[in-house]
Phi, psi and omega in degrees: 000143173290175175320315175261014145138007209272149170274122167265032176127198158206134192249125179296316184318283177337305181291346185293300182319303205272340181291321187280347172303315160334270182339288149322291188299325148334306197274353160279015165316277191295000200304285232285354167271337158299346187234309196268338159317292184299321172264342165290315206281342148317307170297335185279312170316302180296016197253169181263358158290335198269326176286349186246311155279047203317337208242041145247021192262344173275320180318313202270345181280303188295330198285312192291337192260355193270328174303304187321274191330325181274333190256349174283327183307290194302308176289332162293312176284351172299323180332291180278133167285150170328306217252144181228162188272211126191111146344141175282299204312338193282325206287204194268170182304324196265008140245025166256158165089039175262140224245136164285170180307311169315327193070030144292117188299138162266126191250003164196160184241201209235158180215172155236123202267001171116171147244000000 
């Protein structure tokens, strides 16, 4: 879609763009429960509560994968804005030389790049 909102097709690039934006933001999903669990629930181990309480070690395992997950989510998926940006020139030939409301040439449209 152009500045004001009009659709002006649809483009495989754009969709190339916003899938692989997708994508990305998936696979940093799991990060931070794949990196900081294991090494906090390590740290942890060496400690005299965990040694002293054993059967606080899954309560205490889950709580850690359960934080990662609520404070790792919202920025992975934040990372790429909802609405991406894209040059007419990167897309196909039937979208350069398109005219705004004005006969101003448009030089980038707006895509939803998805969830």
């Amino acid at each position: 879609m152009d500045e004001e909102g009009k659709a002006r097709g649809k483009s495989v690039v754009a969709g190339q763009h916003g899938l692989a934006q997708v994508a990305l933001s998936r696979v940093l999903i799991p990060v931070p429960v794949l990196t900081i669990p294991p090494i906090a629930f390590h740290l942890l181990n060496k400690t005299s509560l965990l040694k002293r309480y054993p059967g606080m070690s899954i309560p205490t395992n889950l709580a850690l994968i359960t934080a990662c997950l609520y404070i790792g989510l919202g920025p992975a998926i934040a990372l790429f804005p909802q609405i991406g940006t894209i040059s007419v020139s990167q897309l196909e030939p039937q979208f350069r030389g398109l005219l705004d409301s004005n006969g101003n040439p448009i030089s980038q449209l707006y895509y939803n790049k998805g969830l």
